[in-house]
C-alpha positions as CSV (number, residue, x, y, z in Angstrom):
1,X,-51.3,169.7,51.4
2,X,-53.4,166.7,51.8
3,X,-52.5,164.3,55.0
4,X,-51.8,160.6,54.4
5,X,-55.7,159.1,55.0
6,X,-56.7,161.5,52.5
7,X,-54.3,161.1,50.2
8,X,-55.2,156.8,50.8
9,X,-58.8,157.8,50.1
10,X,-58.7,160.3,47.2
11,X,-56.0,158.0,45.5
12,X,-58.1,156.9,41.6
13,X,-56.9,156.4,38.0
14,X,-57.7,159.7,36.6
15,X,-58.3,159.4,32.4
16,X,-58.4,162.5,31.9
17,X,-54.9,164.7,32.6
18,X,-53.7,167.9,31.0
19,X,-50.0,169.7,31.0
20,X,-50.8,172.7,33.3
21,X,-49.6,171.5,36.9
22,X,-48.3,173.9,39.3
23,X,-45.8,171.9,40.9
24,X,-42.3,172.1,39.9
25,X,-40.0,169.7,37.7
26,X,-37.8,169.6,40.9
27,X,-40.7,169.2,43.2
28,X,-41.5,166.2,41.0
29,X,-38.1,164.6,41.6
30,X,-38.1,164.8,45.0
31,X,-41.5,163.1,45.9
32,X,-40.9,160.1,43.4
33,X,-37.1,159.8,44.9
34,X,-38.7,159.9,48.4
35,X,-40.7,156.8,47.2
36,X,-37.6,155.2,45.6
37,X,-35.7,155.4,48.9
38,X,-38.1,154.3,51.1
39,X,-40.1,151.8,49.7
40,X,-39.4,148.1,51.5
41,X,-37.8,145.6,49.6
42,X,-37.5,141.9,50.4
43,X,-33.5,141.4,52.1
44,X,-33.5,144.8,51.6
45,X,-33.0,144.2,47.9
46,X,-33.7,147.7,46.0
47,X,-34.3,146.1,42.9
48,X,-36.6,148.8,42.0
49,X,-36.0,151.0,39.1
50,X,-38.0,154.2,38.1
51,X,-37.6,156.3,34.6
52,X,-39.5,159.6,35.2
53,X,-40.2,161.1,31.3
54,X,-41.6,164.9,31.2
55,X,-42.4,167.2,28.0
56,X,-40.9,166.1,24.8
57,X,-39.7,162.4,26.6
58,X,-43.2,161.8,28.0
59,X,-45.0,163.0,24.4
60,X,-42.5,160.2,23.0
61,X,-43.3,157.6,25.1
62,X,-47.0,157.4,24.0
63,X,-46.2,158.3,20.4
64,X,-44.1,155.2,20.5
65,X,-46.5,153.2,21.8
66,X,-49.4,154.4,19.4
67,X,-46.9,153.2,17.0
68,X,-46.6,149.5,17.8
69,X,-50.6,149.3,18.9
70,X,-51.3,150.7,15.1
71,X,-49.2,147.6,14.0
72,X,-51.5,144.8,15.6
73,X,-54.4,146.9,16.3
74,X,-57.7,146.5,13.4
75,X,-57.8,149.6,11.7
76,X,-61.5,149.8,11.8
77,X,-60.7,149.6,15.8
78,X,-58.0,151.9,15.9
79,X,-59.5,155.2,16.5
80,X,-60.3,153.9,20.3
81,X,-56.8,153.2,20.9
82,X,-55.4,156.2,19.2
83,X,-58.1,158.3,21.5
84,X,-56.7,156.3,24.5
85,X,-53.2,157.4,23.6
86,X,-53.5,161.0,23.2
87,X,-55.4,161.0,26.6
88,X,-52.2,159.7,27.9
89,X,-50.1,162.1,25.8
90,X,-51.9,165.0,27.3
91,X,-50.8,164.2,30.4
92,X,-47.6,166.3,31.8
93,X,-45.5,163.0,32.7
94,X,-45.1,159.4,32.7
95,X,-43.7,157.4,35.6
96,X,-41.8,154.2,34.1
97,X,-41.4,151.2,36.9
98,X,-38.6,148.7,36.2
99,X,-37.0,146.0,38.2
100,X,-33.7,145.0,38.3
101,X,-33.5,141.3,37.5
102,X,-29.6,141.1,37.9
103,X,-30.6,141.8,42.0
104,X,-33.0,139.0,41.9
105,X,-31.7,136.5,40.1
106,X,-28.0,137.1,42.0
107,X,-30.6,136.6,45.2
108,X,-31.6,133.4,44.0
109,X,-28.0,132.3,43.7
110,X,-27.1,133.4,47.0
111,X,-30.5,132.0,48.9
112,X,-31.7,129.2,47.0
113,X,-33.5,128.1,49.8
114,X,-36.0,131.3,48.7
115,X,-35.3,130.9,45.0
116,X,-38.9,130.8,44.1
117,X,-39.7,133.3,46.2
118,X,-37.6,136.2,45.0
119,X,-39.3,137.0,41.6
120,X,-42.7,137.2,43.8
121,X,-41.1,139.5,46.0
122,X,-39.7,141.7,43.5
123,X,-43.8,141.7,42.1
124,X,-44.4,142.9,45.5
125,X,-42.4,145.7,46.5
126,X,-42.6,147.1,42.5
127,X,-46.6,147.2,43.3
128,X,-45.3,149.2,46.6
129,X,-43.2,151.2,44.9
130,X,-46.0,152.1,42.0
131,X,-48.2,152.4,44.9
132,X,-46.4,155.3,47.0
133,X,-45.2,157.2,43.8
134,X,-49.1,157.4,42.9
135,X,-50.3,158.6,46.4
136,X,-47.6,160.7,47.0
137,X,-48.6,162.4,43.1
138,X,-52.0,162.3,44.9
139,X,-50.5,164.6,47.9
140,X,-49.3,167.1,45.0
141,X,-52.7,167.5,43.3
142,X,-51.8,165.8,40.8
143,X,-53.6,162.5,38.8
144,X,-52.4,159.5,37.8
145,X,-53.2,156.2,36.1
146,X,-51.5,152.5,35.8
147,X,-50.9,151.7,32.7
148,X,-49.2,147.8,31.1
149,X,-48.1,148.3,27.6
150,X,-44.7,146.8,29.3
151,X,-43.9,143.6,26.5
152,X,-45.1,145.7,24.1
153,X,-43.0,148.5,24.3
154,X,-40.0,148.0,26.3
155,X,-37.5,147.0,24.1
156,X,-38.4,150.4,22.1
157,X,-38.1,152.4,25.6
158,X,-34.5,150.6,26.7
159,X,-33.6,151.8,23.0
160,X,-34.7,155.0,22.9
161,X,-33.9,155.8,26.5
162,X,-30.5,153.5,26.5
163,X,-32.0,151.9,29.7
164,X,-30.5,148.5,31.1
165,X,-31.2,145.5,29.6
166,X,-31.3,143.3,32.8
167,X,-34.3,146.0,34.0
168,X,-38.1,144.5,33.3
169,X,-40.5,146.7,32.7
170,X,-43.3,146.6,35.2
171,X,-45.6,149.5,34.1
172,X,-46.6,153.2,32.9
173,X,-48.2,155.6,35.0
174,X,-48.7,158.8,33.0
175,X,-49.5,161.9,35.5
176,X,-50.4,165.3,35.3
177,X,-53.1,168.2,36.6
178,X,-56.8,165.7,36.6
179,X,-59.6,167.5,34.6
180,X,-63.1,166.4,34.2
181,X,-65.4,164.1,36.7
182,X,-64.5,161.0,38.5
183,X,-67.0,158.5,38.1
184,X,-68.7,157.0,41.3
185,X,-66.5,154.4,43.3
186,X,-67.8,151.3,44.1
187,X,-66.7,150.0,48.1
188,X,-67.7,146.7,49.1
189,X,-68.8,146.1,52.7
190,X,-65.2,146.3,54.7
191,X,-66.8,144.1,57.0
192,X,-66.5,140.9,53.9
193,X,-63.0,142.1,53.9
194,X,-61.8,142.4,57.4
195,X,-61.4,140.0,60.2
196,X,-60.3,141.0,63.7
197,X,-59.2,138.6,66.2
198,X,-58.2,139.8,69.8
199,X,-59.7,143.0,70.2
């Protein structure tokens, strides 16, 4: 199993994804609920909400979201999009991110001093949130990408999944064993991106 640095550092939005993991449904759970859990919140909020789709729910995700793109996308474009979409169907799972907005807006009511604040803050700890669920995926061998289709498709998902409406959609991330070649990755110097004062 990887340790934390490495997981930090081998961490990238893998494209290409197939069904055959080797890590178990239950397995699955447990890392993503470990994220849930103990992801920081602003006042300790938990507003985060996660959806986890597998097999037949995560196949049903992207063919409803084909579905709507076909709508609005030019049919002599199409065929990129519909490529994109079964690379994401291929994958074993999908990873839905929501945030409770009945949590932030009764925070707004009971700090108004920090009314402005709180939708920010809710932005933050989702990206947390998205953030340990991916490298903790990344600790099981398997590969993820972020994906926004969220205006586009969430009303569909909170009907077809009877999810709650006062949740917002924050993003996809479809998962599953990586195949094929990670491109090179580009790091800027650290040193334009890091001050140290004190030491």
């Amino acid at each position: 199993m990887k340790d934390f640095y490495t997981a930090i550092k081998d961490r990238r939005s893998h494209y290409g994804l197939s069904k055959e993991v080797k890590v178990s449904d239950q397995r699955i759970k447990e890392v993503i609920e470990h994220s849930v859990v103990h992801t920081p919140t602003a006042f300790n909020s938990q507003s985060g909400r996660v959806v986890v789709l597998l097999k037949k729910d995560h196949d049903k995700l992207w063919e409803l979201t084909e579905s709507v793109l076909k709508k609005i996308v030019p049919e002599t474009q199409f065929q990129a999009t519909k490529d994109k979409m079964d690379a994401f169907k291929a994958a074993y799972g999908t990873v839905l991110f929501f945030e409770d907005q009945e949590i932030v807006t009764g925070l707004q009511e009971q700090f108004p001093l920090y009314k402005d604040n709180f939708p920010v803050w809710s932005n933050q700890a989702s990206g947390m949130l998205q953030y340990n669920v991916w490298t903790s995926l990344e600790v099981e061998g398997l590969g993820a990408s972020l994906q926004h289709y969220n205006e586009l498709i969430e009303e569909l998902v909170k009907k077809e999944w009877a999810i709650d409406s006062k949740w917002t959609l924050m993003s996809q991330m479809p998962f599953g064993n990586p195949v094929g070649e990670l491109s090179a990755k580009e790091i800027k110097p650290v040193e334009d991106r890091l001050l140290t004062f004190g030491a």
